[in-house]
C-alpha positions in Angstrom: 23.0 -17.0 9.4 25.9 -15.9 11.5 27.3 -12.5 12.9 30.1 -11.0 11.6 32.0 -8.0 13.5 33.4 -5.2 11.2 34.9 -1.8 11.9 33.2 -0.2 9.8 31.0 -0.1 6.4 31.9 -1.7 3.1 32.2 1.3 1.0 32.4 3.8 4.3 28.7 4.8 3.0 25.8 4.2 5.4 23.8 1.2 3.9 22.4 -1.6 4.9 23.3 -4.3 2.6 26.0 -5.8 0.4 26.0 -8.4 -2.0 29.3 -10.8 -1.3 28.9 -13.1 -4.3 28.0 -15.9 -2.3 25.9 -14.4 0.5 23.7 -11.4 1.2 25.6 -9.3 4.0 22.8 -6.9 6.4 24.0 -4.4 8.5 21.9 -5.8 11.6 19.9 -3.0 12.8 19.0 -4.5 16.0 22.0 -3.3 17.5 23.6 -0.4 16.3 24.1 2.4 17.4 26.3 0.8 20.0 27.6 -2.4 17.5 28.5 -2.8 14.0 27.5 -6.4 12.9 26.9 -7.8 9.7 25.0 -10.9 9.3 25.8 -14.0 6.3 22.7 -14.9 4.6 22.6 -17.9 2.7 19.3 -18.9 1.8 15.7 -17.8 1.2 15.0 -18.8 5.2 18.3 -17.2 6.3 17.0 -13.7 4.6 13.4 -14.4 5.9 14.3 -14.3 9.1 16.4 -11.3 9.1 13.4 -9.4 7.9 11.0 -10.9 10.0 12.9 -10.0 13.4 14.3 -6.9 11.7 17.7 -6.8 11.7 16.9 -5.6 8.5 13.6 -3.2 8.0 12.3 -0.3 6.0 9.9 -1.0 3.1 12.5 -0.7 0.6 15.0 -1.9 2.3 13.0 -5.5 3.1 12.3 -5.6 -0.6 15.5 -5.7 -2.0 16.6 -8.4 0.6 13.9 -10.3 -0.6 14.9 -10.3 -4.1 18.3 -11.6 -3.0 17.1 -13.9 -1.2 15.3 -15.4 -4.1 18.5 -15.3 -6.2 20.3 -17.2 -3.1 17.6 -20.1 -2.9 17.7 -20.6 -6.7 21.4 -21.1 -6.2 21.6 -23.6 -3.8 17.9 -25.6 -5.3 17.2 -24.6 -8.8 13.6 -26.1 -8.0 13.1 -24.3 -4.9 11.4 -21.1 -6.7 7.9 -21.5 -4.8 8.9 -22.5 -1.4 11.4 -19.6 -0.9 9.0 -16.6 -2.5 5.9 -18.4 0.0 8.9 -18.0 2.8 9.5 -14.5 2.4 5.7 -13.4 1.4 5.3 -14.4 5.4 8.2 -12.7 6.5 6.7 -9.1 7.0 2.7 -8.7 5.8 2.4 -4.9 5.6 5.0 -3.4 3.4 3.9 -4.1 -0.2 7.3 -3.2 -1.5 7.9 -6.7 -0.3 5.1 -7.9 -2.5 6.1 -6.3 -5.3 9.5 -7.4 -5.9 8.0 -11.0 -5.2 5.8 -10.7 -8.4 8.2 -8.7 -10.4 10.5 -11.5 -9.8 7.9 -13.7 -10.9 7.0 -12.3 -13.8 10.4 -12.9 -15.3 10.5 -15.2 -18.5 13.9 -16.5 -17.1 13.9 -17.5 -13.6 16.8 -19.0 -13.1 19.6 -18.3 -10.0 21.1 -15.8 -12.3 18.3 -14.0 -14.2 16.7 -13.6 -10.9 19.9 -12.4 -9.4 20.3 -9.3 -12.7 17.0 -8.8 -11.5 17.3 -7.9 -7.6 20.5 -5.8 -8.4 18.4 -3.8 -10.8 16.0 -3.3 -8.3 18.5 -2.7 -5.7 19.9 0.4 -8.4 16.7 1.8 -8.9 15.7 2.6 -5.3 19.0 4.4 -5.0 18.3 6.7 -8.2 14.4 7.1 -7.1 15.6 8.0 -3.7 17.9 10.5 -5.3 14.8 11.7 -7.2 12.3 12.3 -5.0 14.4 13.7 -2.7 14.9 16.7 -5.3 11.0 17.0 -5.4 10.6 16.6 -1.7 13.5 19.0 -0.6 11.7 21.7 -2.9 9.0 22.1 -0.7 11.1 23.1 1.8 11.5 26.9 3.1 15.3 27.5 3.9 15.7 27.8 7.3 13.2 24.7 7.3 12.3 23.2 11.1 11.5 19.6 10.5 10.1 16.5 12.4 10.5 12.9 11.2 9.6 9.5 12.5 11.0 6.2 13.1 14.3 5.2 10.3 13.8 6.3 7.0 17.3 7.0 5.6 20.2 4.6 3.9 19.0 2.3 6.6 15.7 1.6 5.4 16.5 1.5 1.8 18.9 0.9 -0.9 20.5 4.3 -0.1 19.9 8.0 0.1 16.6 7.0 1.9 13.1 8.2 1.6 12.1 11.0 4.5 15.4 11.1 5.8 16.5 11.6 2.2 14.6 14.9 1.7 16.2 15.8 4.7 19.9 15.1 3.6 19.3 16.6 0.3 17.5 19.5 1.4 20.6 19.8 4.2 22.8 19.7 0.9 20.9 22.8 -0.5 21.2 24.9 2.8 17.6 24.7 3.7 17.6 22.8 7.1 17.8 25.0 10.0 16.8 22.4 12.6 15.5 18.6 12.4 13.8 17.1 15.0 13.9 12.8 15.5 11.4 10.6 17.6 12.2 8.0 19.4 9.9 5.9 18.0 8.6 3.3 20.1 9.1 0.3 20.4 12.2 -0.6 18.7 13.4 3.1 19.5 14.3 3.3 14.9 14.5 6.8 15.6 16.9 7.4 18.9 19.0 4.6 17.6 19.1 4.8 13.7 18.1 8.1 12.5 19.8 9.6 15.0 22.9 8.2 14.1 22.6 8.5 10.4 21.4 12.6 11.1 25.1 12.9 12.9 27.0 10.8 10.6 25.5 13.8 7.9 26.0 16.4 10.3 22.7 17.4 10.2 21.5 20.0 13.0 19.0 17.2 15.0 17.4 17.0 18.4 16.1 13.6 19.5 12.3 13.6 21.7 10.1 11.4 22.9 6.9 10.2 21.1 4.6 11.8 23.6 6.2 15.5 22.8 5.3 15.9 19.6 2.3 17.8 19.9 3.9 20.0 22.7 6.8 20.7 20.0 4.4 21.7 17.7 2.5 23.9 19.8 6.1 25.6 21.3 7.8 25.6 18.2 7.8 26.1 14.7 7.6 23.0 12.5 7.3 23.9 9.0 7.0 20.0 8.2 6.3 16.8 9.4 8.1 13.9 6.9 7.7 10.4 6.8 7.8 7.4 4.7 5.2 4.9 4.0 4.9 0.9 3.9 1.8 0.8 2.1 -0.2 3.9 0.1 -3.7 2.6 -1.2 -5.7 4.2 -4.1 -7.0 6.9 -2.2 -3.5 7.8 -0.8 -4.2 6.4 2.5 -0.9 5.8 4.0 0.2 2.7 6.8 3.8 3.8 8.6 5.2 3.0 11.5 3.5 2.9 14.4 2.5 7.0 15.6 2.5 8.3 12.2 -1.0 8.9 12.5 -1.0 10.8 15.8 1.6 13.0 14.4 -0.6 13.8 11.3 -3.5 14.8 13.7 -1.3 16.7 15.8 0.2 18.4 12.5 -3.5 19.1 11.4 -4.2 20.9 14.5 -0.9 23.4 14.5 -1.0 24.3 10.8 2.0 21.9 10.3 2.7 20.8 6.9 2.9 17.0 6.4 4.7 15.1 3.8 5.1 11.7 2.9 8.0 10.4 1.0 7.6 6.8 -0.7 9.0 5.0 -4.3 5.8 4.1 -6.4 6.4 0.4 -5.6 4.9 1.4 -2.0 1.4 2.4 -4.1 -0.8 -0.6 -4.0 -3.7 0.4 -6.0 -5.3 -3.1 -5.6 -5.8 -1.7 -2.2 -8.9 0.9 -2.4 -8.6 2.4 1.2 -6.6 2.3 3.9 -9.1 0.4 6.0 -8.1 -2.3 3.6 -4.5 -2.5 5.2 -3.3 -5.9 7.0 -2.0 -4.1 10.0 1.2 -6.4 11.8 0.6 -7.0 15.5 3.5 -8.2 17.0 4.7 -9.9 19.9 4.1 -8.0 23.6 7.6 -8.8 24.5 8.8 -5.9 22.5 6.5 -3.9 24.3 7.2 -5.4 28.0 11.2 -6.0 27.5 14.1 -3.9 25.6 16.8 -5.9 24.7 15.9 -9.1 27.1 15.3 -6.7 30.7 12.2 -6.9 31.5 10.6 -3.2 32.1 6.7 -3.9 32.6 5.3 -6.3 35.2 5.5 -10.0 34.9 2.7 -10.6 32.3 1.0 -8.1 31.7 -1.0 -8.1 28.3 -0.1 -5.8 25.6 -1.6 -4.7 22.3 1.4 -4.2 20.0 0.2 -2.9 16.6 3.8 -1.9 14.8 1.7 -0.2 11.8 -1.0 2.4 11.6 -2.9 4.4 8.6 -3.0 8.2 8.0 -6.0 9.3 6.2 -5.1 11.0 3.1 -6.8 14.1 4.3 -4.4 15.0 7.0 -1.7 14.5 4.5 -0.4 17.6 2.6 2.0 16.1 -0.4 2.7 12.7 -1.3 6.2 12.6 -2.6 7.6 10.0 -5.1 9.8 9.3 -7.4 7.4 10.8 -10.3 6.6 14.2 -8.7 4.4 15.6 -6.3 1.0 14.7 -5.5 -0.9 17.4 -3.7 -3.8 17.0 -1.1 -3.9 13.1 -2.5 -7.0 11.2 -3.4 -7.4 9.0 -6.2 -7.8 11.4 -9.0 -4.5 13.1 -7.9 -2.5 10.0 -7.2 -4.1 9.1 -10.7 -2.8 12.4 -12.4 0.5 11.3 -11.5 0.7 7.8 -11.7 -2.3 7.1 -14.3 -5.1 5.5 -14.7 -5.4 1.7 -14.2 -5.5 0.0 -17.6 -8.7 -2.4 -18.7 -6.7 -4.5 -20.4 -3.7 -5.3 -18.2 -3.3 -8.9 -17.4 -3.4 -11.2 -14.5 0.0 -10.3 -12.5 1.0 -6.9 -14.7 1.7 -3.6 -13.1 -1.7 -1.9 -11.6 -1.0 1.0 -13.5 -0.4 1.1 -17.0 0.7 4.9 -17.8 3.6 6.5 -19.3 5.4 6.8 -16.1 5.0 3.2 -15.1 6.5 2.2 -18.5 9.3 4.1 -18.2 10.0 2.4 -14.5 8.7 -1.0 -16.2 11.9 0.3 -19.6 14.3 1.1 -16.7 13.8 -2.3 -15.2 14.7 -4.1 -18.9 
């Protein structure tokens, strides 16, 4: 996997992803604002790695690289079908969108380098139109003259395009209903100053960058109409893991009478999960915590507790947006109304959820 300088985007779009026939081509996350740089993946290892020390990240965004990453293993070893999905199953644990294409993938009758390939760019297509559609749900919550605060990256960045939470927010800009947006930092890795930042100015979009520590004080001073984020992992009972500091800004929300929203594709539902206390939650090394970008800005050392993840109860959450509608004050029996019930007879390795919704997304991918 090697670096590779360029101007400027593909298409001139923000995303963070091309397919180039014979490699997988990631925007590398890890240094932009400042730096352009696309990385060459050629192989199930090459893309595992790029997830893993996120020069690519998002939910979405890891699971469409891991579908191509699949198709570029099967390429070079036709045989090499298990090694490569147990390599990129490690890559990231939380975010079941990763998970999900895995299985889908798997449950293909054809699984050869080129079925599996139709596959991931099908899968690629379909975030952009779900983005697209929840963003119409999400961005009619909205009051014009809407005040919003989001966390961490959650735009073109973090997905196939459009984005998730920072797609509400661009279509809801596109409708004249943002007055003012607010951006975290987002600590560790700083997704927020250095990504959504930059993809609010590329847009335009009215935005004011703070620190992690001054969202409540925002709250209290100003009026926030909604808090929106995405989601790496909803379980049944609409218990939500996000990036790290989600959940302070939902009890924070909860005690200023803020509205708060998350915005995730139904591939981020893992109904096999019950509640969110049944979330793997990714520690990661202390050196992200105790160095930024090899300077070392803690003592010598020092031990660090470096969760990346944490869960938001569902009752400090006011709408769950996907690409299916709205689900209000969510709990299993109204992520159910939405999504459906969970069939008796599905078998071993089918969709959770067998409801006319989910065969619509399960027509769409055909």
């Amino acid at each position: 996997m090697r670096g590779i300088m360029t101007k400027g985007f593909v298409t001139g779009a923000v995303q963070p992803m091309v397919w180039a026939g014979d490699c997988l081509r990631l925007l590398d996350q890890r240094v932009l604002p400042h730096e352009e740089r696309w990385l060459e993946c050629r192989g199930a290892g090459d893309v595992a790695r790029a997830i893993h020390d996120m020069a690519v990240r998002g939910a979405p965004a890891i699971g469409i690289a891991a579908g191509y990453g699949m198709a570029l293993a099967l390429r070079g070893d036709p045989g090499s079908y298990d090694a490569a999905e147990a390599v990129l199953a490690k890559s990231r644990p939380t975010a079941v969108n990763l998970r999900w294409v895995l299985e889908r993938l798997r449950r293909l009758k054809d699984r050869s380098a080129a079925a599996v390939l139709a596959e991931a760019r099908r899968i690629h297509e379909e975030d952009l139109a779900q983005n697209r559609r929840m963003a119409q749900f999400g961005a009619a919550l909205l009051p014009r003259g809407a005040r919003v605060l989001t966390h961490c990256n959650t735009g073109a960045l973090a997905t196939g395009g459009h984005g998730t939470a920072l797609g509400v927010i661009r279509t809801a800009h596109a409708q004249g209903r943002i007055a003012q947006v607010f951006a975290t930092e987002t600590r560790p890795w700083l997704q927020g100053a250095r990504l959504t930042a930059w993809e609010l100015q590329k847009e335009n979009i009215p935005a004011r960058l703070i620190a992690d520590g001054a969202a409540a004080w925002l709250m209290a001073r100003h009026d926030i109409d909604w808090v929106i984020v995405g989601a790496d992992r909803i379980a049944a009972n609409g218990d939500t893991a996000n990036k790290i500091g989600t959940y302070a800004l939902a009890v924070a929300a909860a005690r200023h009478g803020v509205k708060f929203m998350v915005v995730a594709p139904t591939s981020s539902f893992d109904p096999r999960c019950a509640r969110g206390a049944d979330i793997h939650i990714e520690e990661r090394a202390a050196l992200e915590l105790t160095e930024f970008r090899g300077t070392l800005v803690a003592p010598a050392n020092v031990d660090a507790f470096n969760p990346v993840f944490d869960v938001t109860p569902a009752g400090l959450i006011t709408a769950l947006v996907c690409e299916e509608g709205v689900i209000r004050k969510p709990s299993v029996a109204a992520i159910r109304g939405v999504l459906g019930r969970p069939t008796k007879k599905a078998k071993k390795g089918s969709d959770p959820f067998f409801t006319p919704a989910w065969k619509r997304v399960r027509k769409a991918r055909k």
